[in-house]
C-alpha positions in Angstrom: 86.2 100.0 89.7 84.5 103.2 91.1 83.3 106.2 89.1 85.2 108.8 90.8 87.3 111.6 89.9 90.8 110.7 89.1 89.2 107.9 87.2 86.8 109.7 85.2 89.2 112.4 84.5 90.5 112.8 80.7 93.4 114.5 80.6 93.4 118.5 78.9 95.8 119.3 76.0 97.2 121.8 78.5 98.0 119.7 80.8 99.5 117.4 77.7 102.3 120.2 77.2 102.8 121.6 80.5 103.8 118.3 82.6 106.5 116.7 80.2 108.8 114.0 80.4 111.4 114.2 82.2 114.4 112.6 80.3 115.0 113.8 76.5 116.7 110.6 75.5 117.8 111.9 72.3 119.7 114.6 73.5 121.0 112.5 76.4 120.1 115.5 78.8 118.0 115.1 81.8 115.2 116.9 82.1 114.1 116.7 85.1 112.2 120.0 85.9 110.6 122.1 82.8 108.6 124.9 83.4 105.2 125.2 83.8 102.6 127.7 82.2 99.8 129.8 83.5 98.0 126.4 84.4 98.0 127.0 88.1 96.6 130.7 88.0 93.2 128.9 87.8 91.9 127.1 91.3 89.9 125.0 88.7 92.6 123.8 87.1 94.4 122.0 90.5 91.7 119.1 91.0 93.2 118.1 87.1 96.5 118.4 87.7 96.7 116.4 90.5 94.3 113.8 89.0 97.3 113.5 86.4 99.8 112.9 89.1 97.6 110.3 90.8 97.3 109.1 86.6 101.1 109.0 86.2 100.9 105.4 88.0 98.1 104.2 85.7 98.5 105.3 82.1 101.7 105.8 80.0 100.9 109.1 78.1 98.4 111.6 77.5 96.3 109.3 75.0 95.1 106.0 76.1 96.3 103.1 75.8 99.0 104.3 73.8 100.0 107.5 72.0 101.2 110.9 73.6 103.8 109.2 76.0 105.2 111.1 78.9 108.6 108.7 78.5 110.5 107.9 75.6 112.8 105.3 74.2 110.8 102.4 74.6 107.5 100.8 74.1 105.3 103.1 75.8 103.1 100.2 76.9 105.4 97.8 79.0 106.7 101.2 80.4 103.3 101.6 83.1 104.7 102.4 86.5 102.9 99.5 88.0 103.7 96.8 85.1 107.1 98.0 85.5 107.6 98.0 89.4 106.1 94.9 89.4 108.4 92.8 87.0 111.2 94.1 88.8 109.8 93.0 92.1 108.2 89.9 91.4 110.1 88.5 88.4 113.7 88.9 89.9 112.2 86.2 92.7 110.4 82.9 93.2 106.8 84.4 92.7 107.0 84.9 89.1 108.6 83.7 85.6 107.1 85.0 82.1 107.4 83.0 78.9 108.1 86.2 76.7 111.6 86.4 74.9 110.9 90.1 75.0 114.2 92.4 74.6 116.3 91.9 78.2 113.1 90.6 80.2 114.1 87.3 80.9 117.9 88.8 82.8 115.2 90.1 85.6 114.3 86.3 86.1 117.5 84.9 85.5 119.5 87.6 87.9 121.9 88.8 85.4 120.6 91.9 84.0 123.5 94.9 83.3 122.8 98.8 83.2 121.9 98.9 79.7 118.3 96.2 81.0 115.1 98.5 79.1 113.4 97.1 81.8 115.3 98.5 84.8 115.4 101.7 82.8 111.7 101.7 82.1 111.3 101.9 86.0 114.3 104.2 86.7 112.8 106.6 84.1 108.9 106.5 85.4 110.2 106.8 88.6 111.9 110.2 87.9 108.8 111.8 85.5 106.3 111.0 88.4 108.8 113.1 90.8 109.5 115.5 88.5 106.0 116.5 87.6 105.2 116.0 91.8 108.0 119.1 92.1 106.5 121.0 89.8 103.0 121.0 91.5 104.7 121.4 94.6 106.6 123.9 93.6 103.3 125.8 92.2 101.2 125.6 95.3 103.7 127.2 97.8 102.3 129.4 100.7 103.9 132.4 98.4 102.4 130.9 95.5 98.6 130.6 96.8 98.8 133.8 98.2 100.0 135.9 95.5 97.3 134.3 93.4 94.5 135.0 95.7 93.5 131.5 96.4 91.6 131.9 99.9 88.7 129.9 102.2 87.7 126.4 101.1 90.4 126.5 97.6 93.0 127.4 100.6 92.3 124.4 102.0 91.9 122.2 99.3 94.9 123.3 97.6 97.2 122.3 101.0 95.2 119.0 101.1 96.2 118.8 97.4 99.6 119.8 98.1 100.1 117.3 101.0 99.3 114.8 99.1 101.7 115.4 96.3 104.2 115.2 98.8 103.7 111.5 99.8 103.3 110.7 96.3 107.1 112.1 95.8 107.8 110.1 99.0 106.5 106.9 97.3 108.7 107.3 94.5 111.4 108.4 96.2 111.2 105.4 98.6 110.7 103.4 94.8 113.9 104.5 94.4 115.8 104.2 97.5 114.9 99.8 97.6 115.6 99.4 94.2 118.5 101.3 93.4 119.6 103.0 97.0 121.6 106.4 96.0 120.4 108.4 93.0 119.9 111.6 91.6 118.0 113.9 94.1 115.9 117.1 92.8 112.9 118.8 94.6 111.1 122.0 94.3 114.0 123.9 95.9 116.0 123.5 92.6 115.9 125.9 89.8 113.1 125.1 87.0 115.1 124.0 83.6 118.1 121.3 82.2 120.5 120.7 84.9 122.7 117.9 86.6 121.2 116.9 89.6 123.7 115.5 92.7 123.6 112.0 93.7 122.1 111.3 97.1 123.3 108.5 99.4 120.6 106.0 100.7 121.1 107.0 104.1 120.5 110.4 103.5 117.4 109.3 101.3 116.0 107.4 103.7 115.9 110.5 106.1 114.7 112.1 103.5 111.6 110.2 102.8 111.2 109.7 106.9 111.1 113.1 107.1 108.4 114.4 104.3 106.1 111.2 105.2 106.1 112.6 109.3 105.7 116.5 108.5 102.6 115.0 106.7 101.0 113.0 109.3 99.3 116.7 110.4 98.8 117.8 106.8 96.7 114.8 105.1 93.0 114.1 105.1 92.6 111.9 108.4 92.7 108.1 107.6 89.5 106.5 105.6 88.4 110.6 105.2 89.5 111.0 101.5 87.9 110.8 98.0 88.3 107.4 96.6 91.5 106.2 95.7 93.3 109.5 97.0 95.8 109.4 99.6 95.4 110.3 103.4 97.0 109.8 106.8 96.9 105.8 106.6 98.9 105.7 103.6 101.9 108.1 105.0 101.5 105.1 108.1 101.9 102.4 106.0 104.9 104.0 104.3 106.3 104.7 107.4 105.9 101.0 108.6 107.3 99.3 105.1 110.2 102.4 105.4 110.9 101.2 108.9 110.3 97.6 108.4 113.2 97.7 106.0 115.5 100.3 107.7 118.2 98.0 108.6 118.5 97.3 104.8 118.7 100.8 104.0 120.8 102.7 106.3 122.2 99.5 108.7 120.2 100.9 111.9 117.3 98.8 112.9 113.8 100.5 113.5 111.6 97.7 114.5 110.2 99.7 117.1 109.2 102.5 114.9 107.3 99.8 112.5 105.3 99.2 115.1 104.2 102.6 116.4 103.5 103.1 112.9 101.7 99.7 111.9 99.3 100.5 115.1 98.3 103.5 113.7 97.0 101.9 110.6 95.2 99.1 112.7 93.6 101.6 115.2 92.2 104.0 112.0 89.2 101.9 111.5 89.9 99.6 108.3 88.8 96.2 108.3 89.8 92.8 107.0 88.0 91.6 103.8 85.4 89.1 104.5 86.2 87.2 101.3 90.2 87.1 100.0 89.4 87.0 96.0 86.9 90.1 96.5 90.5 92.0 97.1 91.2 91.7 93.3 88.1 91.9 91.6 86.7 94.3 89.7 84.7 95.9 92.4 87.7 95.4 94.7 86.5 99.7 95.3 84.1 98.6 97.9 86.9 96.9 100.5 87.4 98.4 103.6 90.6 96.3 104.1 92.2 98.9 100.9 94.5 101.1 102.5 96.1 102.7 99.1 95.5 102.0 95.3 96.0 102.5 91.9 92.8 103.1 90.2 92.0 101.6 86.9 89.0 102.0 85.0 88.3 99.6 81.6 87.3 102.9 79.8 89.0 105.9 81.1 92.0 104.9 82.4 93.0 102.5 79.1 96.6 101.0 79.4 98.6 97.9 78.9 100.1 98.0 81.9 98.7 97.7 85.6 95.8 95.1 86.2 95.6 94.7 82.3 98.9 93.1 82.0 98.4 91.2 85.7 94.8 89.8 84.3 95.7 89.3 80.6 99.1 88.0 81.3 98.6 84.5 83.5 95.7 84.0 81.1 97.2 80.6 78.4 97.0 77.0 78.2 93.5 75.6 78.3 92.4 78.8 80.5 89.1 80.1 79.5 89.7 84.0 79.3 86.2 84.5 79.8 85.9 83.3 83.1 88.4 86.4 84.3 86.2 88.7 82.3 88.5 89.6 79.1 89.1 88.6 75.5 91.8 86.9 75.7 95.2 85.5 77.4 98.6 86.6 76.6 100.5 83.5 77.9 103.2 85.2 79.8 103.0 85.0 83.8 103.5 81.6 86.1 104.6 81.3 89.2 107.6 78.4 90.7 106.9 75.3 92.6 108.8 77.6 95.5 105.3 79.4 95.8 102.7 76.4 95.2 104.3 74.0 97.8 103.8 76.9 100.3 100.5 75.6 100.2 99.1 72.4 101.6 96.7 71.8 98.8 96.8 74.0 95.3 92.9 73.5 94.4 92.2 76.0 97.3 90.2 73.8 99.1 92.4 74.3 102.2 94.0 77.8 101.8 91.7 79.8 99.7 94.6 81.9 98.7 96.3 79.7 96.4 94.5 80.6 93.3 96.8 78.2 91.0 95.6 76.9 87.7 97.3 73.7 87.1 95.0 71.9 84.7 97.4 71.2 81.6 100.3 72.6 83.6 103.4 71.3 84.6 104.8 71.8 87.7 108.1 71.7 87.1 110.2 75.1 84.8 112.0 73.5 82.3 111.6 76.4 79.5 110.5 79.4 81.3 109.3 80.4 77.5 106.6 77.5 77.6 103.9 78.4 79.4 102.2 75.5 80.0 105.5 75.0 82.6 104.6 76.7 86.0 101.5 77.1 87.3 99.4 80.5 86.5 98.2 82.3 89.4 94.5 83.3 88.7 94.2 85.9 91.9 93.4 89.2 89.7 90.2 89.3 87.6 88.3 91.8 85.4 85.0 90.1 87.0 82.9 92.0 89.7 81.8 89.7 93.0 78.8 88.6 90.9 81.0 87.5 88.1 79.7 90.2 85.1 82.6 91.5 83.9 84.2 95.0 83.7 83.0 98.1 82.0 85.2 97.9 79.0 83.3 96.4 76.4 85.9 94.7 73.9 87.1 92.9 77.4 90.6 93.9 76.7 91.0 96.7 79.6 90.3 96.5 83.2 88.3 97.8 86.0 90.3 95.8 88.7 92.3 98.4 91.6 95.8 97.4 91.9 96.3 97.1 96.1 99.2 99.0 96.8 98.7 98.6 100.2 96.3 96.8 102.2 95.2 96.1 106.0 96.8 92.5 105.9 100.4 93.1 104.7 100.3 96.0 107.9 98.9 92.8 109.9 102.4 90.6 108.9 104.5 94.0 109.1 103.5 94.5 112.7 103.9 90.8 113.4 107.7 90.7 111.7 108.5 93.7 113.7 107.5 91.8 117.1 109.7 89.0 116.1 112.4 91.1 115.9 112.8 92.8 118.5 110.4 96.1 118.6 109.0 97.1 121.3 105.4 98.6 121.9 103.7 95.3 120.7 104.1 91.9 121.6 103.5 88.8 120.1 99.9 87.5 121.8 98.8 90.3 119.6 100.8 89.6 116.7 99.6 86.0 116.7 95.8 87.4 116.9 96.5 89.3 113.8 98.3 86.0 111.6 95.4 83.5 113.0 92.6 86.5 111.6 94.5 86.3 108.2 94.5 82.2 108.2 90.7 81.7 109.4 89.8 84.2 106.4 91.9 82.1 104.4 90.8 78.7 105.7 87.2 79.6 106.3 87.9 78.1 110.0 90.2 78.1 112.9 92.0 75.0 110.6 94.6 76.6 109.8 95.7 78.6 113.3 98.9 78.5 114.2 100.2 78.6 117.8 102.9 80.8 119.8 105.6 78.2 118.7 104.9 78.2 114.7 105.5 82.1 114.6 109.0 82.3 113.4 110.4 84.6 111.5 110.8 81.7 108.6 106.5 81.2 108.8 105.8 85.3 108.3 108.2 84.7 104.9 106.2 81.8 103.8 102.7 83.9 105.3 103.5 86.6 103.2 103.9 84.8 100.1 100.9 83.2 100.5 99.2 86.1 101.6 100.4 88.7 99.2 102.1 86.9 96.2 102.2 89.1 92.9 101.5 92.2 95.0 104.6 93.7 94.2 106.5 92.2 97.5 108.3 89.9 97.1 111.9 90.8 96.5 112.1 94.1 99.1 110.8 90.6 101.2 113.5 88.2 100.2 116.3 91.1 100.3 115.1 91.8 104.3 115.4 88.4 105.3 119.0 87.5 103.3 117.5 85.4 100.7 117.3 87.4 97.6 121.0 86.7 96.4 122.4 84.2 98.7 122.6 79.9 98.2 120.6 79.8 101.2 117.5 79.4 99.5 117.3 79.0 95.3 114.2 78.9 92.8 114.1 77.4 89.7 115.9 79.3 87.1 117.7 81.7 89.7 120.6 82.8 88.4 119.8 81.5 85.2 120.2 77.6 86.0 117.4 75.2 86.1 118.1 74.1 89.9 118.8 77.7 91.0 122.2 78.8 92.7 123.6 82.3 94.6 124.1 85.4 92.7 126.5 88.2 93.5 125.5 90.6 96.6 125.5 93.6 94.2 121.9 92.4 93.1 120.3 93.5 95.9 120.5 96.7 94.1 119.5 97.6 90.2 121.9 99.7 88.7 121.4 103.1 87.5 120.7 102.9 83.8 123.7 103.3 81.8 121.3 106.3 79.9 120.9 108.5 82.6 124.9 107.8 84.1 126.0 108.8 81.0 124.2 112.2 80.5 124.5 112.9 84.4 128.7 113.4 85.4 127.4 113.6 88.8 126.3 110.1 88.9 128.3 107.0 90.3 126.9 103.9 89.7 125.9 101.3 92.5 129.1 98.9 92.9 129.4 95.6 91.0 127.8 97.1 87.4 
């Protein structure tokens, strides 16, 4: 937690009723543009408005935690852009199982979820309000725009830095939206303001889409570790660029190994450093790392919500688990992880590998009721505790100060190291092996757990970057690169909806457009296999 602006911010009436949803569900129209008001003839207003956009991955509505939602047709509270890009990342894998009978939830974990899941929608549908009220900012603070509202000197200059930024927010969304459902509808602030059909894109041609925005914006951002607290600048485009390039050969069939290393180098040469101590990354003063590249700020009093480190503190929390000791009120016996994840570690009390972080007092290892949480071991990494354990600002201990890491200095690390290993050029793997053996002497507290030249396969950086970034919002883009996500190959419990795990159809690398959105749009085709 940090007290800065887009924290701090409460959101104006104004801004309430000029930045609205971008579905109307009960007219089965999408809305995905709606025209602004006289907001942006004010220079004072812009720091707000884009403090809401930065908000949009936070908080749920204009009221907090609940009330005034910017979505609609489900419970505005599960709907959080983080709570809901998470479950679809880490729930339709190994790294996580919830106990909750909760409408179509337990299809992510099981692998058989249709277009009509409320879940996939719920991500679908806060993926298009963030890019649709991203347009209409962008759209606002054109060179035209500026100009013909006399915005000059240091507001100039502030508004294109504003502007930029926007941008690789819309790319982050967009890129949301090219991994987890690959072609979709495609709007940006070329198209006219009001109710229309947008045209599908194909992934390929979103992919050089995104590319394209995130490299025009390498010259327009703040320079890397230059910004305002939890506000983007160059590293995050960087780190986009890696993960877009990392995954390329999912995406469009063309590998880019070579350009996820260019990319990754920039991010290590721009100054940010490995966290001395792993748990301080999730913590509720996790604001004063210099390994943070980008995040999602949270703040126990402003930025109230029952998504986002809320739902990832209270949600492991059951059993014998003492909720006090993570700096809330209470546990909502929900999230565990499989035995897929512990036995990646040589010893689960952490006295080897500091990053396990399993509870498994009164827990069974074995999943054989993924409703029962005492089966599957929590994972007790995010806490609402500072570094000397007082916990966050919120005083009822229900919401949280913890930053949620959306990108950090040690997954760039493993990124660069993967690339290297297959095939890109510009790095080479002395280097790569430096960067693993920093991340396992943090971890170990010791060269103990170095590996050597031989160990580095692409098998260990899988099994490194579950132990390194579990419940980070990874995992499946992970398993879907390196053909384990739908196959036999490799099975957790309760894949596909049997105890011992099996293969799934290939059409699950992909979620499927919601049947909502297909329905009102004639331009859409949905993803094959739904």
């Amino acid at each position: 937690m940090k007290n800065n602006y887009i924290k701090s911010l409460l959101f104006t009436g104004v801004l309430a009723c000029t930045l609205p949803a971008c579905t109307d569900d009960l007219e089965l129209t999408p809305k995905y543009e709606l025209t602004s008001a006289s907001v942006y003839n004010d220079f004072t207003n812009y720091k707000s408005v884009l403090a809401k956009l930065y908000a949009g991955y936070a908080v749920t509505g204009q009221k907090g935690p609940d009330g005034l939602a910017d979505v609609s047709g489900f419970d505005e509270g599960k709907s959080n852009y983080i709570r809901a890009y998470w479950q679809l990342q880490e729930l339709s894998t190994d790294e996580a199982v919830i106990a909750w009978n909760d409408g179509t939830i337990f299809d992510i974990h099981d692998m058989d979820w249709t277009s009509n899941n409320e879940y996939v929608r719920m991500m679908y549908d806060r993926i298009y309000y963030q890019i649709s009220i991203c347009n209409e900012f962008i759209r606002e603070t054109s060179d035209d725009k500026l100009s013909g509202r006399n915005i000059t000197g240091n507001n100039l200059a502030d508004a294109k830095h504003y502007r930029a930024e926007v941008r690789l927010l819309r790319a982050m969304s967009y890129w949301h939206a090219l991994d987890l459902f690959g072609s979709v509808p495609f709007v940006t602030e070329e198209d006219k303001v009001g109710a229309f059909f947008p045209k599908q894109i194909s992934r390929q041609d979103l992919f050089t889409y995104v590319e394209s925005e995130l490299k025009a914006l390498e010259t327009e951002l703040v320079p890397a570790r230059q910004n305002e607290y939890a506000r983007a600048d160059q590293a995050a485009a960087w780190t986009l660029l890696t993960k877009l390039y990392l995954n390329a050969e999912v995406y469009t069939g063309t590998a880019r190994y070579t350009d996820a290393i260019t990319y990754a180098n920039k991010v290590i040469n721009a100054g940010y450093a490995l966290e001395p101590e792993y748990r301080k990354l999730f913590l509720a003063d996790n604001n004063t790392s210099n390994e943070i590249i980008f995040l999602v700020a949270f703040d126990g009093q402003k930025t109230k919500t029952w998504g986002g480190t809320t739902f990832l503190v209270h949600a492991p929390i059951g059993g014998n688990m003492k909720a006090a000791e993570f700096g809330v009120n209470g546990g909502w016996g929900g999230l565990r992880t499989t035995k897929n994840i512990v036995n990646l570690f040589p010893d689960v009390t952490g006295t080897a590998d500091k990053r396990s972080m399993f509870h498994s007092d009164g827990q069974n290892l074995e999943i054989n009721d993924i409703a029962t949480f005492t089966e599957g071991y929590s994972i007790t990494k995010y806490r609402n505790v500072n570094s000397a354990g007082q916990a966050g600002s919120d005083p009822s201990g229900t919401h949280t100060d913890t930053d949620y890491p959306m990108f950090r200095l040690a997954d760039v690390y493993l990124m660069y190291a993967e690339a290297v290993l297959r095939g890109g050029t510009g790095g080479d793997a002395a280097t790569a092996l430096q960067y693993i053996n920093q991340l396992r002497q943090r971890a170990y507290g010791s060269t103990a757990g170095n590996i050597t030249a031989n160990q580095m396969t692409l098998d260990f950086i899988l099994d490194e970057r579950a132990r390194e970034l579990k419940w980070e919002g990874h995992r499946r883009t992970d398993l879907i690169r390196f053909s384990r996500f739908v196959s036999g190959s490799y099975v957790w419990p309760w894949k596909g909806g049997v105890k011992e795990g099996r293969a799934v159809e290939a059409f699950r690398n992909l979620y499927p457009i919601p049947t909502s959105d297909l329905t009102a749009n004639p331009n859409l085709v949905q993803n094959t296999g739904y």
